[in-house]
C-alpha positions as CSV (number, residue, x, y, z in Angstrom):
1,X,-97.2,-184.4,-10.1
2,X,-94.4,-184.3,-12.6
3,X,-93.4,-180.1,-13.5
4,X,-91.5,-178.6,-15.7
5,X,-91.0,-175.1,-14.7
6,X,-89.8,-173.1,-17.9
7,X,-87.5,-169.6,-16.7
8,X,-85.3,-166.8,-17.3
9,X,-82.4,-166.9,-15.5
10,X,-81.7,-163.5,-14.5
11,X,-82.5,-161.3,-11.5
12,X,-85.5,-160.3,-12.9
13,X,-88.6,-161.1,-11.0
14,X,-90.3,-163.7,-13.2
15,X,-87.4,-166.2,-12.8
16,X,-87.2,-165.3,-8.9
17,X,-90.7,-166.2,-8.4
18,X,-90.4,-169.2,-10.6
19,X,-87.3,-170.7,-8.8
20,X,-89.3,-170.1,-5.7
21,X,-91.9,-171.9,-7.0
22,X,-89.9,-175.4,-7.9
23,X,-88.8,-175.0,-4.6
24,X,-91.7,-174.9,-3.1
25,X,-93.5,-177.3,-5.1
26,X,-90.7,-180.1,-4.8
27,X,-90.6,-179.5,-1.1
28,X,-94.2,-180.4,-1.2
29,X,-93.1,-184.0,-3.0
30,X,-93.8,-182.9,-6.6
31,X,-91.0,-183.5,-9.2
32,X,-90.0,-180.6,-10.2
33,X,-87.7,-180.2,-13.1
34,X,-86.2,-176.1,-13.6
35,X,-85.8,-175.7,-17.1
36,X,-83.6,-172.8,-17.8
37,X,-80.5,-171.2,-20.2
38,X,-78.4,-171.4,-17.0
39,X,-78.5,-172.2,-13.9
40,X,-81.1,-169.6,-12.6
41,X,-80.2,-166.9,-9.6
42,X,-82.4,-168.2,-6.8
43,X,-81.3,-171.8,-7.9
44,X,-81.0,-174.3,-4.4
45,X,-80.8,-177.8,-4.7
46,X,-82.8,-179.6,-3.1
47,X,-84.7,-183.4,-3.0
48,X,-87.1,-183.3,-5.9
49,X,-85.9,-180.6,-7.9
50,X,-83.5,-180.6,-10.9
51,X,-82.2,-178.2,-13.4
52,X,-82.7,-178.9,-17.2
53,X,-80.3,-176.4,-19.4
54,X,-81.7,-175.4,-22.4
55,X,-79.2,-176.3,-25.9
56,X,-79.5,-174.0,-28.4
57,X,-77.1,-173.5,-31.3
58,X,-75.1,-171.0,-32.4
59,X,-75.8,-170.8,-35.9
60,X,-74.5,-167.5,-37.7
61,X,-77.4,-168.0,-40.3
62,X,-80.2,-167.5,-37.6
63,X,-80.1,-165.2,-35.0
64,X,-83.6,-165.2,-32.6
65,X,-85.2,-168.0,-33.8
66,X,-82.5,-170.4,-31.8
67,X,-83.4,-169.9,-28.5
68,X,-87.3,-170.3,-29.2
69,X,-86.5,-173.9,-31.4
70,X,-83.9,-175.3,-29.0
71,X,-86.1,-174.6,-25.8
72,X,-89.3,-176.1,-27.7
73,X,-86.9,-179.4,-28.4
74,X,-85.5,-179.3,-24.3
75,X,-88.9,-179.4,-23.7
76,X,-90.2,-182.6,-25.6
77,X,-87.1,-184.0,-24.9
78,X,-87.5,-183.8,-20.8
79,X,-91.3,-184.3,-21.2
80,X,-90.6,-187.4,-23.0
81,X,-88.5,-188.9,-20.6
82,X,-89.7,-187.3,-17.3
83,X,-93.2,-188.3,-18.3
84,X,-93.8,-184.8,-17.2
85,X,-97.5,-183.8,-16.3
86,X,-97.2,-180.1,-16.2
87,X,-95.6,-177.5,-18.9
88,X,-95.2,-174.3,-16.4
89,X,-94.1,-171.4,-18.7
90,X,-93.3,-168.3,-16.7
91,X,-93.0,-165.1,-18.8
92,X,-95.0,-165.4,-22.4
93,X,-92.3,-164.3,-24.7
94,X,-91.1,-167.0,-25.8
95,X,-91.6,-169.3,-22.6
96,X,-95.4,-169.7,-23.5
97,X,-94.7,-170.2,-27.6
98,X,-91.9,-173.2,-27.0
99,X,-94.8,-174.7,-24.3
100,X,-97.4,-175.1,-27.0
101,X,-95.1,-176.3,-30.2
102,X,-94.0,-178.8,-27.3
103,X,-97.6,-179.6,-26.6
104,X,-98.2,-179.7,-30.6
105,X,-95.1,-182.1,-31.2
106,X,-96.0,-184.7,-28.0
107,X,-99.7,-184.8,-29.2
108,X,-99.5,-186.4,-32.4
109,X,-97.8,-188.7,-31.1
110,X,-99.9,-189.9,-28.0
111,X,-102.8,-187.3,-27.0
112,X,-103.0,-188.7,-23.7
113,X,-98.8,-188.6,-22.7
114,X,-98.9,-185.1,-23.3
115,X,-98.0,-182.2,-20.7
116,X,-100.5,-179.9,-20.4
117,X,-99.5,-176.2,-20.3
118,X,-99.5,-173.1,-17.8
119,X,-98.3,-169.6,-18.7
120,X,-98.2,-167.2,-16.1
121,X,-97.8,-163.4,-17.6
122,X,-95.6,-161.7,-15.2
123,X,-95.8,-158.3,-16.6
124,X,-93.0,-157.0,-19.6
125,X,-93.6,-159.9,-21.5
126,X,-97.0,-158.0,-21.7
127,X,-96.7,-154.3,-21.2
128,X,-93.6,-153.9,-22.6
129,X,-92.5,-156.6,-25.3
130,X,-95.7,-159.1,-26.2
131,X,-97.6,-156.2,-26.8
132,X,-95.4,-154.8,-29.5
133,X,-97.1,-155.5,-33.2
134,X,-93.6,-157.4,-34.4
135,X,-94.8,-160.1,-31.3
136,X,-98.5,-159.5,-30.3
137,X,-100.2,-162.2,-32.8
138,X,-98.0,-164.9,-31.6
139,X,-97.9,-164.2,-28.1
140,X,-101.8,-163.6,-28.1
141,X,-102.2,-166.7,-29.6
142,X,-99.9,-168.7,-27.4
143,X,-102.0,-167.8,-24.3
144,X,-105.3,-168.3,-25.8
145,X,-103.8,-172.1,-26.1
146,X,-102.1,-172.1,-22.9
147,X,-104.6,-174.8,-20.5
148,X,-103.8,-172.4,-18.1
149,X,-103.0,-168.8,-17.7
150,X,-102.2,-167.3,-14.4
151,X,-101.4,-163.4,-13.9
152,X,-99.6,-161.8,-10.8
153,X,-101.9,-159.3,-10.9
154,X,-105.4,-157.8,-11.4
155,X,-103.7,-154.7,-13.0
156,X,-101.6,-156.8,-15.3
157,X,-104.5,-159.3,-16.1
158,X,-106.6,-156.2,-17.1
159,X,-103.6,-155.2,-19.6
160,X,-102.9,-158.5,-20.8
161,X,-107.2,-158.4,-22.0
162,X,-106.9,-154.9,-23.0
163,X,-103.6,-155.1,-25.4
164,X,-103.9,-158.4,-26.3
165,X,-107.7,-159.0,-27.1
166,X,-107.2,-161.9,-24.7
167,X,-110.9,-163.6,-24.4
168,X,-110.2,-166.8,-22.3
169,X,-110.0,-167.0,-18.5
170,X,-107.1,-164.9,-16.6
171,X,-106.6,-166.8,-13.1
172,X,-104.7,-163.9,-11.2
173,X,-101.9,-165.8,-8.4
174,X,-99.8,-162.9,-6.8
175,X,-96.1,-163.5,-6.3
176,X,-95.2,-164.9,-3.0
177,X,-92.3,-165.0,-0.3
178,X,-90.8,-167.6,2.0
179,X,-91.6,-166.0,4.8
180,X,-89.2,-168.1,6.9
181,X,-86.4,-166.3,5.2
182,X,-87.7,-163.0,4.3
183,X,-88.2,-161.1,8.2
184,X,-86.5,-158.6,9.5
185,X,-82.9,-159.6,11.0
186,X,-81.1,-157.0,12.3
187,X,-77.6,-156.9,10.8
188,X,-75.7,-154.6,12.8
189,X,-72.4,-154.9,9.8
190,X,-74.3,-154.2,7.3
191,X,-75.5,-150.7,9.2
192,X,-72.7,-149.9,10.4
193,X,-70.4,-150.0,7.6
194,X,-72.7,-148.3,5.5
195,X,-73.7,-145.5,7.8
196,X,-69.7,-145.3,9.4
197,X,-69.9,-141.9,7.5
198,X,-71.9,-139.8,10.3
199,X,-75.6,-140.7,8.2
200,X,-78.4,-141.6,10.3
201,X,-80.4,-143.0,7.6
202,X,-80.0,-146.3,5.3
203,X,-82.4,-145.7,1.8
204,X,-82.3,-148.3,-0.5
205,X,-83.3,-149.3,-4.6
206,X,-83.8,-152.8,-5.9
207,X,-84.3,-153.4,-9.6
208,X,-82.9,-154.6,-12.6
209,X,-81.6,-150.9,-13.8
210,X,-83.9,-151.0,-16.8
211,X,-85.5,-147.6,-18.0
212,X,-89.1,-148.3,-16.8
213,X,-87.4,-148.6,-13.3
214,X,-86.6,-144.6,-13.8
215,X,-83.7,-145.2,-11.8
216,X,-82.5,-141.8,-12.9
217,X,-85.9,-140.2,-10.2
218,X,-84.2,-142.3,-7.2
219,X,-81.3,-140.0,-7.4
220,X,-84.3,-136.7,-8.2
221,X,-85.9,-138.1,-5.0
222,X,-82.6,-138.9,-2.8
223,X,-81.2,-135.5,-4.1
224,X,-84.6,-133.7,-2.1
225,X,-84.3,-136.0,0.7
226,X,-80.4,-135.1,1.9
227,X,-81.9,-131.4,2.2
228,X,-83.1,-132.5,5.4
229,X,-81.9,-135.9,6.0
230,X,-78.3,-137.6,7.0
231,X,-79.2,-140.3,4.4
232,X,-77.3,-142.6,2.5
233,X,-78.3,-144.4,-0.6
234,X,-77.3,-147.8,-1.9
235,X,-78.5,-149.2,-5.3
236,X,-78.9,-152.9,-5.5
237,X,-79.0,-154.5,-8.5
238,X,-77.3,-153.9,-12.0
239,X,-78.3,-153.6,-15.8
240,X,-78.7,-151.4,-18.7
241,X,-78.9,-147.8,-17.0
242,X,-76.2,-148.6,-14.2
243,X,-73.1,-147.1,-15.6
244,X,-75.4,-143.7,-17.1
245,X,-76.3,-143.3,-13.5
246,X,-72.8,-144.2,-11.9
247,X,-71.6,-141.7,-14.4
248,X,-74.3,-138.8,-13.6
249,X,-74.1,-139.4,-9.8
250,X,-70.4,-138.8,-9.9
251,X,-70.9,-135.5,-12.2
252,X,-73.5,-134.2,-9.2
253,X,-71.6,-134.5,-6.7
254,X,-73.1,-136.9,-4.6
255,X,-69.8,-138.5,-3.3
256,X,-69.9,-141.6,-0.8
257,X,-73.6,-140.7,-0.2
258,X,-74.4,-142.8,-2.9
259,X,-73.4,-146.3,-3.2
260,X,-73.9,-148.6,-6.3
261,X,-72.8,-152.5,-5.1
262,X,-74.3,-154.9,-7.9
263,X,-76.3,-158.0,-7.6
264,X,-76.8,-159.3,-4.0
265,X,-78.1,-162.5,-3.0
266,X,-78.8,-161.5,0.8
267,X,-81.2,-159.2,0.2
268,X,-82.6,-160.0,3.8
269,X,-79.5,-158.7,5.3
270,X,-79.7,-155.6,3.1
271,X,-83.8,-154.6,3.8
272,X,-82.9,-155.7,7.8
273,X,-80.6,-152.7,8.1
274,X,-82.8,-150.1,5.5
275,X,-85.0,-147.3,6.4
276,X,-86.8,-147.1,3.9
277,X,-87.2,-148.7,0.0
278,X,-88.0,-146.6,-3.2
279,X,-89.1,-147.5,-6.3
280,X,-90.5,-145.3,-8.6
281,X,-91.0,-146.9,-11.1
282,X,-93.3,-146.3,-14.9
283,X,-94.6,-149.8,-14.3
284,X,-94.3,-152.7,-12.2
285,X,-97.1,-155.6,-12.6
286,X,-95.8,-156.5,-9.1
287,X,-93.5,-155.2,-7.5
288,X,-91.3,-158.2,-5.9
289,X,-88.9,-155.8,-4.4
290,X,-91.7,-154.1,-2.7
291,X,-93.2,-157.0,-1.0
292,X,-89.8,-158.2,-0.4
293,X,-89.0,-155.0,1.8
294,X,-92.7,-154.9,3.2
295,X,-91.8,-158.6,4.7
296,X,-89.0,-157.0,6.4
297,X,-90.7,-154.1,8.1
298,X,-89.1,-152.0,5.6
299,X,-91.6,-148.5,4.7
300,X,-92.0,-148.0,0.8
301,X,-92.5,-145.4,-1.6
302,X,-93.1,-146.0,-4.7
303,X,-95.6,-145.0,-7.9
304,X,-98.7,-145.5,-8.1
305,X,-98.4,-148.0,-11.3
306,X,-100.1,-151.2,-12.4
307,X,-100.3,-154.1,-9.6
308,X,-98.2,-151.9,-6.6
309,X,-102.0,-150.5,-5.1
310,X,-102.9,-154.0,-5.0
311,X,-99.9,-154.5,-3.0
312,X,-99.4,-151.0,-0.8
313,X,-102.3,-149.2,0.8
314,X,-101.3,-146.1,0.6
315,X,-100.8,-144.4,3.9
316,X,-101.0,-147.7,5.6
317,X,-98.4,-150.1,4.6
318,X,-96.1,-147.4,2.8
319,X,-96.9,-144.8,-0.2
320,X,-98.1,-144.2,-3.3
321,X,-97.6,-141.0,-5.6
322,X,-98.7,-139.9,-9.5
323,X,-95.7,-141.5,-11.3
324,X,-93.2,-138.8,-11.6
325,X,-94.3,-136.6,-8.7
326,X,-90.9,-136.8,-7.3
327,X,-91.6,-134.3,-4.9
328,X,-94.2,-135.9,-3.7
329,X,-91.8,-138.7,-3.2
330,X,-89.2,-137.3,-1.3
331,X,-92.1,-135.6,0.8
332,X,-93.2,-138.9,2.4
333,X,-89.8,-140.3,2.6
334,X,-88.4,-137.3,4.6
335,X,-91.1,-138.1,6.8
336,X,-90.7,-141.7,7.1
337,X,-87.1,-140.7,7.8
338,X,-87.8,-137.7,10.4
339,X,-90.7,-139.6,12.3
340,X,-89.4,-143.2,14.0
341,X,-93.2,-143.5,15.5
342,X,-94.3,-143.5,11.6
343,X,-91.5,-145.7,10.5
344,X,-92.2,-148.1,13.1
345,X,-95.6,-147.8,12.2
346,X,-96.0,-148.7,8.5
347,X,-93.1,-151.5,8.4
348,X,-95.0,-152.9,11.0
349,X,-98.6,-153.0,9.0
350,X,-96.4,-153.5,6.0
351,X,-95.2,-157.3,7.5
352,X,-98.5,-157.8,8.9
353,X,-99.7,-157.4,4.8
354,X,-97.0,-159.2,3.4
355,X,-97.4,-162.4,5.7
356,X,-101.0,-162.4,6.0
357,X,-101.2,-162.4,2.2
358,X,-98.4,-163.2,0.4
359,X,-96.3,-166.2,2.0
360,X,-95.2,-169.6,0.2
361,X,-97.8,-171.1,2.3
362,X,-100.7,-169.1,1.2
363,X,-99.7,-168.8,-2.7
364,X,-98.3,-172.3,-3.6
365,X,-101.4,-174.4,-2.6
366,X,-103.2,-172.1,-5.4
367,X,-100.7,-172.6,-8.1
368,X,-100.8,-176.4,-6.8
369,X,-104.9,-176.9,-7.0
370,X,-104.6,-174.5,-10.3
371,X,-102.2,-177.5,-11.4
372,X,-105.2,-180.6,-10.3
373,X,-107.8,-178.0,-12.1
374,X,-106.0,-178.0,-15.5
375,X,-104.9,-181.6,-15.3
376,X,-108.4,-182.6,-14.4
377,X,-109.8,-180.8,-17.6
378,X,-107.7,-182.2,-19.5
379,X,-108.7,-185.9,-18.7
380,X,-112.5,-185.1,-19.1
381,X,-111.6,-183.2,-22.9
382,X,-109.8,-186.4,-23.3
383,X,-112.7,-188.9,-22.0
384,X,-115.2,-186.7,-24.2
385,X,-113.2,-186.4,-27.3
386,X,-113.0,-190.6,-27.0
């Protein structure tokens, strides 16, 4: 097959798991083509994959409406002379829009040449930003003519019918890992820098530093857990809320026991030489950096919110609490911290979860049948409508 994979480039999971997925479909002898803004975070070249940048100008007239146009003419322009098979859209705002005026403009010319289209709904672009009246009409429409719509989640496939009306079929593919890469590898360094100050525990964030990832209740939680614990915190990841909660972390009086240090690209290193991840978050469709740490035999808490019980059993492979309940929070964690038997135990079931379920080679062969499904409907419409 011939794919064009439509992302963000950011850190955000929908372009992680989209990257991932080129990859993984190229190294399976597809031709994969990563059609982006830039050059996207988890970008690796390999045979089979290449990177498309998107051209939009800068016109003062016109502010929005340049990104949605110019990705909309990439796309014709690559499926034209790519002969691509596949549109993959990932995130529906305005990924899944630009997929279907591509569709639209390659049609009337030759029906039959034409890509057909994928959207998978990764969670914000529903919750959060397609659901909003200024966008809903257009981004429910867009999926409803999507020839495939995938969502990581149960949760988020029940919200996507719920605040969008959506009537049409919701195929839910979870997020995946290379589980090659992502396992625990001890990184002795990493510890040891990080803990020279006399703490006996590593506890770690991932996120983007957006308000839904209530950043602001990891420092509420951490502040409970150094009651009891000799624990340092380190915050991976930057964005919006970063330099508020630099700010108030200072002001509190937490000193070197907390640690911001930005955008990481090892993040195996990092989760090798953790204790323990939260993320308590309002909502996560997901949760990548959960199942990321979980691969790594690293214990989570986090809230219980949209996909994560789908993800963590609670009490099994780490835990879940009311969103909010930061005591509950730092409850479990001191006792993740205080109790290595526990530890052991949950970041053990936690792998076992994560690689049973949720490895390349479980996930991609879906998307990749989900691929022959949609293509084959297409010829029959095609045969039937001749």
């Amino acid at each position: 097959m011939k794919i064009g994979m439509i992302c963000y480039a950011s850190v955000g999971g929908s372009g992680v798991v989209a990257t991932e997925l080129a990859h993984a479909m190229a190294l399976r002898g597809h031709e994969v083509h990563l059609i982006s803004s830039e050059l996207p975070f988890r970008w690796r070249p390999i045979r089979g994959l290449s990177f498309e940048r998107v051209q939009a100008p800068d016109y003062p007239l016109f502010r929005e409406p340049q990104y949605l146009l110019g990705l909309a003419n990439t796309l014709v322009r690559v499926a034209h002379e790519r002969g691509l098979d596949i549109l993959h859209a990932h995130y529906a705002v305005p990924h899944a829009t630009a997929a279907y005026l591509a569709h639209q403009i390659l049609a009337a010319s030759d029906p039959a040449q034409a890509p057909r289209t994928v959207t998978t709904l990764h969670g914000t672009d529903i919750t959060l930003v397609g659901s909003d009246p200024s966008y809903a009409g257009v981004v429910g429409f867009s999926i409803e003519e999507s020839h495939g719509v995938t969502a990581v989640s149960e949760s988020l496939r029940d919200d996507t019918v719920r605040s969008l009306g959506i009537k049409r079929d919701i195929r839910v593919i979870a997020n995946f890992l290379d589980c090659d890469d992502f396992r625990r590898q001890p990184n002795s360094s990493i510890r040891d820098h990080w803990c020279a100050g006399g703490w006996d525990s590593l506890v770690v964030h991932i996120s983007n530093f957006r308000p839904v990832k209530q950043v602001g209740q990891v420092l509420d939680i951490f502040a409970r857990i150094r009651q009891q614990v000799a624990a340092k915190l380190v915050l991976i990841g930057d964005g919006p809320d970063r330099s508020a909660l630099e700010h108030r972390a200072a002001a509190e009086g937490f000193g070197e026991s907390v640690e911001f240090v930005g955008e990481q690209l090892d993040l195996v290193s990092w989760l090798s030489a953790a204790d323990l991840l939260l993320l308590p978050s309002a909502q996560e469709s997901f949760g990548m950096a959960a199942l990321e740490a979980m691969a790594c035999e690293v214990p989570v808490v986090a809230s219980r919110v949209g996909g994560l019980p789908e993800l963590v059993e609670d009490g099994v492979t780490g835990f879940l609490c009311a969103p909010g309940d930061v005591d509950g929070m730092a409850a479990r964690s001191v006792a993740v911290l205080t109790d290595e038997a526990l530890r052991a135990r949950i970041g053990q079931a936690a792998c076992l979860r994560a690689r049973t379920s949720f490895c390349s080679g479980v996930v991609v062969p879906r998307y990749e049948a989900y691929y022959e499904e949609v293509l084959e409907a297409g010829r029959r419409g095609l045969l039937y409508s001749g």
